[in-house]
Backbone as CSV, one residue per row, in Angstrom:
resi,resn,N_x,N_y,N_z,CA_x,CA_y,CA_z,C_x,C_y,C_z
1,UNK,107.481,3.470,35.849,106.788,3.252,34.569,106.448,1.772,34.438
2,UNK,105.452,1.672,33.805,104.917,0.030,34.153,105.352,-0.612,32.805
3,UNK,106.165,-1.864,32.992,106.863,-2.635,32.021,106.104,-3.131,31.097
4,UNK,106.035,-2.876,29.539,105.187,-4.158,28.597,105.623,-5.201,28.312
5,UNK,105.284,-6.272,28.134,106.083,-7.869,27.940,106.553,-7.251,26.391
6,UNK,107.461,-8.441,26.054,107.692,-8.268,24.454,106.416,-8.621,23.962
7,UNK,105.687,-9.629,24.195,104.898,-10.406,23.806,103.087,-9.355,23.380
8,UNK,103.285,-8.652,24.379,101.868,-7.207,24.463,102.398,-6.396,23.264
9,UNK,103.969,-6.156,23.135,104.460,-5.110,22.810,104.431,-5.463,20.918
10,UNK,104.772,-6.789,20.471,104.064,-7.591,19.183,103.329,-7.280,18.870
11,UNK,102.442,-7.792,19.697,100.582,-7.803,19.388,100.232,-6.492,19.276
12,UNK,100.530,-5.631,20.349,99.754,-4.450,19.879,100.322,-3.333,18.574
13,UNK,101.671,-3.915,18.664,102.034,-3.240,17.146,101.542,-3.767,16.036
14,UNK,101.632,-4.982,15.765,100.381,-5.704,14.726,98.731,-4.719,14.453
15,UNK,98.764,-5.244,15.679,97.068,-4.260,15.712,97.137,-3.321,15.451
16,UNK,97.727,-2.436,15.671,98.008,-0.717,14.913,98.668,-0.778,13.737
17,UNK,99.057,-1.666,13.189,99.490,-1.344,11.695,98.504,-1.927,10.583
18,UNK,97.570,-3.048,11.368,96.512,-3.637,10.926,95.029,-2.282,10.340
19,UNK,95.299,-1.962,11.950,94.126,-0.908,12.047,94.837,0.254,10.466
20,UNK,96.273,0.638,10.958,96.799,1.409,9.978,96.559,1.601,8.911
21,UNK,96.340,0.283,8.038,95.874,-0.412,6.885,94.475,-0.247,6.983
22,UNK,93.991,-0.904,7.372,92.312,-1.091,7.133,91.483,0.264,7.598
23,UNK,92.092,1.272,8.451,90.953,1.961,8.320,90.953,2.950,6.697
24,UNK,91.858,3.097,6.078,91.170,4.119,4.998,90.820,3.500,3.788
25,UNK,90.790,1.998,4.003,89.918,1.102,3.323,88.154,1.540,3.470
26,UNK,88.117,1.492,5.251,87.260,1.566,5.856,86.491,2.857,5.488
27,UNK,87.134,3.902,5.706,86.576,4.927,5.021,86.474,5.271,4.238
28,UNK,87.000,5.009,2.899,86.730,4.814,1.408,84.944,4.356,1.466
29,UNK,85.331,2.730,2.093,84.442,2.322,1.830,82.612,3.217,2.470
30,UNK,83.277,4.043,3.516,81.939,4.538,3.950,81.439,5.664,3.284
31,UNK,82.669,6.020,2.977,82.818,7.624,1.841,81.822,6.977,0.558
32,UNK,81.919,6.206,-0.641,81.661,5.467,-1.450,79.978,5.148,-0.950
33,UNK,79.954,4.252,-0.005,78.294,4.087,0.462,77.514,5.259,1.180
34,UNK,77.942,6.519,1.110,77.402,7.621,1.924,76.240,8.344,1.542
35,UNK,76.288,7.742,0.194,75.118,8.863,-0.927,74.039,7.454,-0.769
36,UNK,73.009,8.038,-0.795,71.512,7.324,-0.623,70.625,8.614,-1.024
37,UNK,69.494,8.029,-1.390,68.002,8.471,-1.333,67.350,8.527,-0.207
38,UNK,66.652,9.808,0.196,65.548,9.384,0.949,64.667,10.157,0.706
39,UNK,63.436,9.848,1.962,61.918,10.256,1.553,62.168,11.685,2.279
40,UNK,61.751,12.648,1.451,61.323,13.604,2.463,60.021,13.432,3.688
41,UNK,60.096,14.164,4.535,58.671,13.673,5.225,57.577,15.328,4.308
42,UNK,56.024,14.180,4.552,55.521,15.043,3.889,55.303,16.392,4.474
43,UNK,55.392,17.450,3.616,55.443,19.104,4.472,53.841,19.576,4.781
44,UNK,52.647,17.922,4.790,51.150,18.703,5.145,50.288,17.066,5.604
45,UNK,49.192,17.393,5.802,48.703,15.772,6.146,47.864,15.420,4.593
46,UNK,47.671,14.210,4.828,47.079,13.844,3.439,46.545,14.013,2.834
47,UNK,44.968,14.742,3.681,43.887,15.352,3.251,44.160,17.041,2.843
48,UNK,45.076,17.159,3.247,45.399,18.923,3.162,45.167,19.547,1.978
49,UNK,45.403,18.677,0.752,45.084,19.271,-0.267,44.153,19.489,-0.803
50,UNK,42.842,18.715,-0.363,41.547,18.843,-0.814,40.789,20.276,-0.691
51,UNK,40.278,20.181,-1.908,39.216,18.951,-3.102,40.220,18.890,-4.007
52,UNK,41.426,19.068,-4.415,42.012,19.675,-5.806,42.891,18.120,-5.655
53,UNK,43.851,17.402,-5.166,44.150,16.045,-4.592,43.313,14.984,-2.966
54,UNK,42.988,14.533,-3.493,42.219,13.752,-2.232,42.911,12.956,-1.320
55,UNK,42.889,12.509,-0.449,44.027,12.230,0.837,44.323,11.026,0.855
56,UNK,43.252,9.927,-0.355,43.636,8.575,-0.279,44.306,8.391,-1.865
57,UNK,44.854,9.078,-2.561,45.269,9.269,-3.125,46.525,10.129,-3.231
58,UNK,46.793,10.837,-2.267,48.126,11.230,-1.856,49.028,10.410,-0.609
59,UNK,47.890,9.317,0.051,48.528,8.242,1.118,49.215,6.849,0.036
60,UNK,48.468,7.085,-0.663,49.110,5.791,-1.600,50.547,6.662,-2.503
61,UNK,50.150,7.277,-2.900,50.898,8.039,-3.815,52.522,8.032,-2.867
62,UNK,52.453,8.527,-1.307,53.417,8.640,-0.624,54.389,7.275,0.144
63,UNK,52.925,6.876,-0.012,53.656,5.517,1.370,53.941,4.415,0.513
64,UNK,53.362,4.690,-0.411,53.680,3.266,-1.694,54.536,3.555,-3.034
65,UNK,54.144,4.020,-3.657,55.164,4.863,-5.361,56.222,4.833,-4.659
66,UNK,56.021,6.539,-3.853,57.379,7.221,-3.775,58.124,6.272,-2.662
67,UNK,58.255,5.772,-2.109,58.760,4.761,-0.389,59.323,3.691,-1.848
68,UNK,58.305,3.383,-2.543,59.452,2.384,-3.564,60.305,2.163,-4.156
69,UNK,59.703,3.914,-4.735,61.585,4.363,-5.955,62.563,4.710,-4.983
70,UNK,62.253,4.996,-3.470,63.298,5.277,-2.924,63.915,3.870,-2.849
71,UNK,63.300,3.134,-2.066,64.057,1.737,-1.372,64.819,1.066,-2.507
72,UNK,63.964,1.184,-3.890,64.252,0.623,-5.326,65.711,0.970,-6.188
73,UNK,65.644,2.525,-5.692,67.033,3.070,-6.195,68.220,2.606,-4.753
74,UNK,67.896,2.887,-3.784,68.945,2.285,-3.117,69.534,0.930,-2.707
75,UNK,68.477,-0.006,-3.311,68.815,-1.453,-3.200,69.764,-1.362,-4.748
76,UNK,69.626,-0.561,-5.686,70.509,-0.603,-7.184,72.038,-0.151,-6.487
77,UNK,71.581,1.138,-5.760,72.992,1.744,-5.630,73.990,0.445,-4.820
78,UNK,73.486,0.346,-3.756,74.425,-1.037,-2.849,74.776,-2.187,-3.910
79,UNK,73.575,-2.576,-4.588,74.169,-3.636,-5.465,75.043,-3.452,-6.815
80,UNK,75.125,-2.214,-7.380,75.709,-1.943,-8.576,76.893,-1.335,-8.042
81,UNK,77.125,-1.096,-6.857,78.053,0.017,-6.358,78.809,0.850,-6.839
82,UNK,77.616,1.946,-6.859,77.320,3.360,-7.170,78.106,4.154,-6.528
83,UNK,78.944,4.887,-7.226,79.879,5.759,-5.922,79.343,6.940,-6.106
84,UNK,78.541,7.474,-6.853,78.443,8.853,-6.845,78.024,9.571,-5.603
85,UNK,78.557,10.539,-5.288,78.345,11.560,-3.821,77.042,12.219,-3.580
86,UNK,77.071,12.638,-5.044,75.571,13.644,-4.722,74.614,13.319,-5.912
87,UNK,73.244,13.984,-5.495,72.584,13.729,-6.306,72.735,14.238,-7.839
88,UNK,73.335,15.588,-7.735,73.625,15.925,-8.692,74.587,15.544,-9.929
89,UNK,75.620,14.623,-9.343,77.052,13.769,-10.075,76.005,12.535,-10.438
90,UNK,74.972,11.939,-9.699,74.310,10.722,-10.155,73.446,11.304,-11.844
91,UNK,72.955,12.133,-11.322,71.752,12.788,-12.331,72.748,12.958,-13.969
92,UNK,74.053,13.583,-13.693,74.718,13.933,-14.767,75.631,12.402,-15.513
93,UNK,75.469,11.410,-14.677,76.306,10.526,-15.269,74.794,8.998,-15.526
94,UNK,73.696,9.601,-15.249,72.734,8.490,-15.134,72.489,7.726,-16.645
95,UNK,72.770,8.213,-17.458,73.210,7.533,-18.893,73.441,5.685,-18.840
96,UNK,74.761,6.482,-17.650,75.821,5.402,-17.571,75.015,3.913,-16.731
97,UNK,73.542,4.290,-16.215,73.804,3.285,-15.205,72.597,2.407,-15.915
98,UNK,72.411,1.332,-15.145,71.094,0.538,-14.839,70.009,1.099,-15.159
99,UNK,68.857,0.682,-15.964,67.496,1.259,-15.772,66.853,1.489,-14.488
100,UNK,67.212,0.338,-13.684,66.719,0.180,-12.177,67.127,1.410,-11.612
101,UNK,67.833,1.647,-11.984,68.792,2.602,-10.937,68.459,4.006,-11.510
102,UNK,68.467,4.233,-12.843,67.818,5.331,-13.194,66.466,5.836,-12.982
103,UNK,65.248,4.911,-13.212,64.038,5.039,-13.529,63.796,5.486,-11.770
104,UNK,64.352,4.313,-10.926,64.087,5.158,-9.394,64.496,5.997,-8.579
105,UNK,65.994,6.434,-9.025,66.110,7.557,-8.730,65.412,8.649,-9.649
106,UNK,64.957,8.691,-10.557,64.233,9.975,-11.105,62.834,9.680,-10.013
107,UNK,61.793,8.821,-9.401,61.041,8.764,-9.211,61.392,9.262,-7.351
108,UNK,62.337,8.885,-6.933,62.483,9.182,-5.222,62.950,10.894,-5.568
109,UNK,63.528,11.674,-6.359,63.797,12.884,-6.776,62.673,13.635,-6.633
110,UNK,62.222,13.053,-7.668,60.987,13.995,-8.463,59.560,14.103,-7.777
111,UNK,59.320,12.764,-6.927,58.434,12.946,-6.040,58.827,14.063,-4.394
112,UNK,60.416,14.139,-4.329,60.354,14.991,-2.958,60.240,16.226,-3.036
113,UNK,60.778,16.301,-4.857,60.228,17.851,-5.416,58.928,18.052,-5.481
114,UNK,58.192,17.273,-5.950,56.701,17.454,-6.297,56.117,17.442,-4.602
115,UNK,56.189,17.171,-3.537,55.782,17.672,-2.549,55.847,18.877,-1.967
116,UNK,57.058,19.051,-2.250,57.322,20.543,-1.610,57.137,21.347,-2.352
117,UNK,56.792,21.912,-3.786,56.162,22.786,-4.506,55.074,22.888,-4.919
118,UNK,54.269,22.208,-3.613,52.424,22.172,-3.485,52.273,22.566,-2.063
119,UNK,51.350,23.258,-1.403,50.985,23.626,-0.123,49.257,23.674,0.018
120,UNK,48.979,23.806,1.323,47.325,23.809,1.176,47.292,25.691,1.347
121,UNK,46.274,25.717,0.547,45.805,27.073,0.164,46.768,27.876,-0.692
122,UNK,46.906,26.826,-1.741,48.299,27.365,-2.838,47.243,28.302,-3.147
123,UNK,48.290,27.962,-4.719,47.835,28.469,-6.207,47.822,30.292,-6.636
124,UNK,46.966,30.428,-7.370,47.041,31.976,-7.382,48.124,32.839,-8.784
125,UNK,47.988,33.736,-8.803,49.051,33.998,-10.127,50.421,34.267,-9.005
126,UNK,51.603,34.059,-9.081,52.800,34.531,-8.290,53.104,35.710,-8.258
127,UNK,53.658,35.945,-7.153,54.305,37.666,-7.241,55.451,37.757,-6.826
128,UNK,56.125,38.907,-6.660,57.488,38.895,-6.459,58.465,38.953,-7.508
129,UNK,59.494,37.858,-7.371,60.669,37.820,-8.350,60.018,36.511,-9.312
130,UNK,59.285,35.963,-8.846,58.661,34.436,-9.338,57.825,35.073,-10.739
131,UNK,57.405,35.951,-10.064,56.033,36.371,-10.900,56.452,37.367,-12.064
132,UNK,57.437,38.050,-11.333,58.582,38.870,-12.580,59.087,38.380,-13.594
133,UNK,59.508,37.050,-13.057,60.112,36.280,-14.493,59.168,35.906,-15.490
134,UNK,58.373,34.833,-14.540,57.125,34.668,-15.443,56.575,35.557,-16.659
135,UNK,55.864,36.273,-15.928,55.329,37.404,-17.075,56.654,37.736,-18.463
136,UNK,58.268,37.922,-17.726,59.255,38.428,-18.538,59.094,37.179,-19.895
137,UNK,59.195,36.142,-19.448,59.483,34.708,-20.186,58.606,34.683,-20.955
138,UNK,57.060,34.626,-20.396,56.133,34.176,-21.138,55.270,35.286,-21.673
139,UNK,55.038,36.444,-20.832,54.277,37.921,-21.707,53.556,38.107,-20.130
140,UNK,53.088,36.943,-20.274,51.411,36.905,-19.073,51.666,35.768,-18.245
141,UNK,51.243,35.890,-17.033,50.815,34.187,-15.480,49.826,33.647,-16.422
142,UNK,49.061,34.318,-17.429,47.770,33.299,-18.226,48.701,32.293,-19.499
143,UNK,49.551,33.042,-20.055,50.152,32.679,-21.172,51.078,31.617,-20.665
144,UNK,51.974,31.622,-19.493,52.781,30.848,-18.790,51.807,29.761,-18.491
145,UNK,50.247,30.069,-17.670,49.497,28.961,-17.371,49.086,27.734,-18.970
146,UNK,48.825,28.641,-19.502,48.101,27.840,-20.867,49.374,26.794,-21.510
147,UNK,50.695,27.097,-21.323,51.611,26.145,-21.726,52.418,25.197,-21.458
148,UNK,52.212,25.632,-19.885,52.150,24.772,-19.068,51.259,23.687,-19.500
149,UNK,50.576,23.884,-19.298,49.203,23.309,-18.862,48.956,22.526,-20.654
150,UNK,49.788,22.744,-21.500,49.924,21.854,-23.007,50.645,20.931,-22.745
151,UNK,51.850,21.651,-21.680,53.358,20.574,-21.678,52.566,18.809,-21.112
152,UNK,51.806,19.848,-19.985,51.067,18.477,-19.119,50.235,17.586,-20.166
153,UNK,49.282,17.944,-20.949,48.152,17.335,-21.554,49.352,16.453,-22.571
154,UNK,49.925,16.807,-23.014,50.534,16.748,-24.228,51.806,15.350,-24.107
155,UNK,51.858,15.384,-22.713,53.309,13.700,-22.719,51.937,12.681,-22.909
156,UNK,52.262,12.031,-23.721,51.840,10.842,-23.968,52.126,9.741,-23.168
157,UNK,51.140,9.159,-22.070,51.545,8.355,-21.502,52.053,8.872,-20.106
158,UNK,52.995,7.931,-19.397,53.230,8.916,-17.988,54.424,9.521,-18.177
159,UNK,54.718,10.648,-17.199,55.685,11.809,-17.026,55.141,12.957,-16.360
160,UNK,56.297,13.900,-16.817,55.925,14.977,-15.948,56.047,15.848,-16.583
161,UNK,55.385,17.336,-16.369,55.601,18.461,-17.295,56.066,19.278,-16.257
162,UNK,56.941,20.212,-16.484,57.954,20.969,-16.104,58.727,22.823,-15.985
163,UNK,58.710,23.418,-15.167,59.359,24.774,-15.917,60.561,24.298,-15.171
164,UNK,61.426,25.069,-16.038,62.791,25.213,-15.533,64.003,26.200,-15.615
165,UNK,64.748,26.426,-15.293,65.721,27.788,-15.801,66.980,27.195,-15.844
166,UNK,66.950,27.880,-16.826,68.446,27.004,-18.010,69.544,28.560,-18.670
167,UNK,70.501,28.603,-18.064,71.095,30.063,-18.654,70.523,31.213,-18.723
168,UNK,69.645,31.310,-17.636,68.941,32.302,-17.086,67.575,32.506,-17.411
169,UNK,67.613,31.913,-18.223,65.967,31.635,-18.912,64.962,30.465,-18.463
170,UNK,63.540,31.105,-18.923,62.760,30.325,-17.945,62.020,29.336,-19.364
171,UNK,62.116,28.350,-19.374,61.576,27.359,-20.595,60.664,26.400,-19.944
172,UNK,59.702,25.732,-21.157,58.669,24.866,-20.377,58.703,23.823,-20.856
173,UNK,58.610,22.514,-20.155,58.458,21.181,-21.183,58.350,19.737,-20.301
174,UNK,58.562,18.564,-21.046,58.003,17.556,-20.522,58.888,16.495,-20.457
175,UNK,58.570,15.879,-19.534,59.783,14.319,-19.719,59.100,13.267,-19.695
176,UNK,59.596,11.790,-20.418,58.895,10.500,-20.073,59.274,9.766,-18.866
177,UNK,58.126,9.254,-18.182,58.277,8.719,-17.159,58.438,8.973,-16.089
178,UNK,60.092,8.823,-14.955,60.484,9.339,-14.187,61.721,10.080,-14.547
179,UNK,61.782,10.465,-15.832,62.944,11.391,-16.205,62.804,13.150,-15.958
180,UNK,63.788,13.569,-15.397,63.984,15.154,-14.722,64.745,15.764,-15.811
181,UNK,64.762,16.951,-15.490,66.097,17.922,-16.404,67.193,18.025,-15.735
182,UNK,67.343,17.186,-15.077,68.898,17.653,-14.448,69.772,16.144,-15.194
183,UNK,68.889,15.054,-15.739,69.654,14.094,-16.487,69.950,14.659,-17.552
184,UNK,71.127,13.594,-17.857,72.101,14.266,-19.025,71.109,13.292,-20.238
185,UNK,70.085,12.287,-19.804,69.444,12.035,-20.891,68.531,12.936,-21.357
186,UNK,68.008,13.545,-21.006,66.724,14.740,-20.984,66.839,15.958,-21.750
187,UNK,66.192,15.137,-22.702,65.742,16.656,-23.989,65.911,18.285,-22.729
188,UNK,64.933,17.968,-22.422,65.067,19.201,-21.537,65.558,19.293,-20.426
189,UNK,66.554,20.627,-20.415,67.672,20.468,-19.747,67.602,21.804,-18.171
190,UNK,67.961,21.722,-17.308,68.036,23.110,-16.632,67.424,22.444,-14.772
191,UNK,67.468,24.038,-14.288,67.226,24.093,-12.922,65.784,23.915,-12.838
192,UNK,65.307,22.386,-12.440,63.907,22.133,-12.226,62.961,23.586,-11.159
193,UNK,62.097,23.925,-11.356,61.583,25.003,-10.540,60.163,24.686,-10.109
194,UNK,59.410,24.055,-10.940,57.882,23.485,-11.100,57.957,22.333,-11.515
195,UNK,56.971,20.854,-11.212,56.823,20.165,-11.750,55.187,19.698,-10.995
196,UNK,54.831,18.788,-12.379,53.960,18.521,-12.212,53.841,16.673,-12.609
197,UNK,53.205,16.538,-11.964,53.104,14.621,-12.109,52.208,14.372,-13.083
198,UNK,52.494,13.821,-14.363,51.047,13.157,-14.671,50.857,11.738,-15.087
199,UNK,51.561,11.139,-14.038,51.242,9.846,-14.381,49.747,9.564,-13.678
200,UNK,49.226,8.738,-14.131,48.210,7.966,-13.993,47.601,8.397,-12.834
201,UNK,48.784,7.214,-11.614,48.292,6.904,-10.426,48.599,8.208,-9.361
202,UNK,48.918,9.599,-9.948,48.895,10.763,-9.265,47.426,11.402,-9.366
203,UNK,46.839,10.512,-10.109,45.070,11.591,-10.450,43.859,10.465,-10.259
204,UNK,44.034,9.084,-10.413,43.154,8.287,-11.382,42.444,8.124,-10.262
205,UNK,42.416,8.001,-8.982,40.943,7.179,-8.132,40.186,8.796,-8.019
206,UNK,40.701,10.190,-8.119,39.988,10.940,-8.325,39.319,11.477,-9.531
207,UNK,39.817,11.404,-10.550,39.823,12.083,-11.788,39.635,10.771,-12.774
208,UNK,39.792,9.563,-12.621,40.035,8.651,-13.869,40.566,9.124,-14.713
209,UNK,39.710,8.687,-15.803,41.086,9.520,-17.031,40.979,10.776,-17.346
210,UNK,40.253,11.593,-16.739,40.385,13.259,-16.754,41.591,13.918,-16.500
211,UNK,42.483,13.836,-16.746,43.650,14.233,-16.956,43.759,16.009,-16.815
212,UNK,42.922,16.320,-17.736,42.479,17.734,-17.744,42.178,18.147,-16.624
213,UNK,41.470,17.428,-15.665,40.606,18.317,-14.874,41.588,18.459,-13.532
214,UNK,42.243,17.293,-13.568,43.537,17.088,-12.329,44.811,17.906,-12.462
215,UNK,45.057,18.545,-14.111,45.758,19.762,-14.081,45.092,20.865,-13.862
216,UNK,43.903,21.041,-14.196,43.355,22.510,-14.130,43.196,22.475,-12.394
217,UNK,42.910,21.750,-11.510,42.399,21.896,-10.281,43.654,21.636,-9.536
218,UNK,45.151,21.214,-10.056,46.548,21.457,-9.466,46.679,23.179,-9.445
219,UNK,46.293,23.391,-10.189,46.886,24.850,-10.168,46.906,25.376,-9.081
220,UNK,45.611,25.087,-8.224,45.138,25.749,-6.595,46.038,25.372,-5.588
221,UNK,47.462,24.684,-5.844,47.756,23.688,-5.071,49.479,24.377,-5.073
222,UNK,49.499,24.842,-5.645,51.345,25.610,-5.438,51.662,26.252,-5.014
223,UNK,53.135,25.872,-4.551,53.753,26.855,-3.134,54.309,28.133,-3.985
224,UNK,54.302,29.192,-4.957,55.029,29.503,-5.168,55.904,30.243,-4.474
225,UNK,56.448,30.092,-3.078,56.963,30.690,-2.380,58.454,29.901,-2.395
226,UNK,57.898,28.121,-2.281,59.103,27.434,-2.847,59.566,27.124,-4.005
227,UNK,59.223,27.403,-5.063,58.764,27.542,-6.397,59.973,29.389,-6.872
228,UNK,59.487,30.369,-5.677,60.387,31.509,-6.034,62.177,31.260,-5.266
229,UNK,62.250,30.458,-4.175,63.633,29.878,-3.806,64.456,29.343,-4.959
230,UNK,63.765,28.719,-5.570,64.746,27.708,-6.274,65.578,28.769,-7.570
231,UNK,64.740,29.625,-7.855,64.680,30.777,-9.043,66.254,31.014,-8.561
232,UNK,67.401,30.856,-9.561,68.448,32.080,-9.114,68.336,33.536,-9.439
């Protein structure tokens, strides 16, 4: 058996009681920094949505807005050090934090939702279990469309208009800014299912201030296939 000096036999016990110590520091600390934002990648190319969104208007919209609130909320989280795990523990305690930290995580959220519940060659009335509720909630896909389609006209300023299901029910409504329903600040409360953008710079180099015409011509533009997933 090969002899250790006393001197190896010190040192390396040091070092293992060192290590002993510091690693579940270490992993605290990685546990704690593990939650981040990111971008989804987009699920179509830029132009895909046309005529109803135009492709230089969904390249800005992607590579600039949304790439900001992401980088924006995660430069808050490192610097405020944010422990929350998931998105969902952030969303319910976001009261508590920074504007910085709120306003961009609702915006890196809400934009990876708003991609993926648009496809090229959406739109259409839904069918299925999507389309079941609908009609149950609202009477009619026309009656569901028309109030929708108030929630949108109707935020003053930027936000988003919204369906959502809240205790099994399907309700419609609007938030300011980059605020969602899954914050505990948010009048309206529940399982986001639809959303729609209407700030400004989601319509304006196509539509200017037609506001109207950039909801009525979204309609052509939804997945409701991901739109019927989210439904419990």
């Amino acid at each position: 058996m090969k002899k250790i000096s006393r001197r190896k036999f010190v040192i390396d016990s040091a070092q293992a009681t060192a290590l002993a110590l510091v690693a579940p520091a270490l992993l605290q600390a990685k546990e704690v920094g593990a939650f981040s934002f990111s971008q989804v990648a987009l699920p179509y190319a830029y132009n895909a949505l046309e005529p109803y969104i135009d492709a230089q208007t969904m390249e800005i919209h992607y590579t600039k807005h949304h790439a900001a609130y992401v980088k924006n909320v995660n430069d808050a989280i490192a610097a405020e050090k944010i422990s929350f795990q998931t998105e969902t523990d952030f969303f319910a305690h976001v009261s508590k934090l920074s504007p910085k930290a709120h306003n961009n995580a609702g915006g890196a959220w809400n934009h990876n939702f708003f991609w993926q519940v648009m496809k090229p060659k959406g739109g259409g009335a839904p069918a299925g279990k999507i389309g079941d509720a609908i009609t149950g909630a609202f009477g009619s896909f026309d009656k569901f469309k028309e109030e929708f389609t108030k929630a949108a006209m109707s935020r003053f300023g930027s936000g988003w208009a919204w369906l959502v299901q809240a205790n099994g029910k399907l309700k419609i409504g609007n938030s300011p800014n980059q605020d969602n329903p899954l914050m505990d600040t948010s009048d309206l409360k529940g399982t986001p299912l639809l959303g729609l953008d209407v700030w400004e710079h989601a319509y304006y180099l196509k539509y200017q201030n037609k506001r109207n015409e950039y909801v009525a011509n979204w309609w052509n533009t939804i997945n409701w296939d991901e739109v019927a997933k989210r439904l419990a």
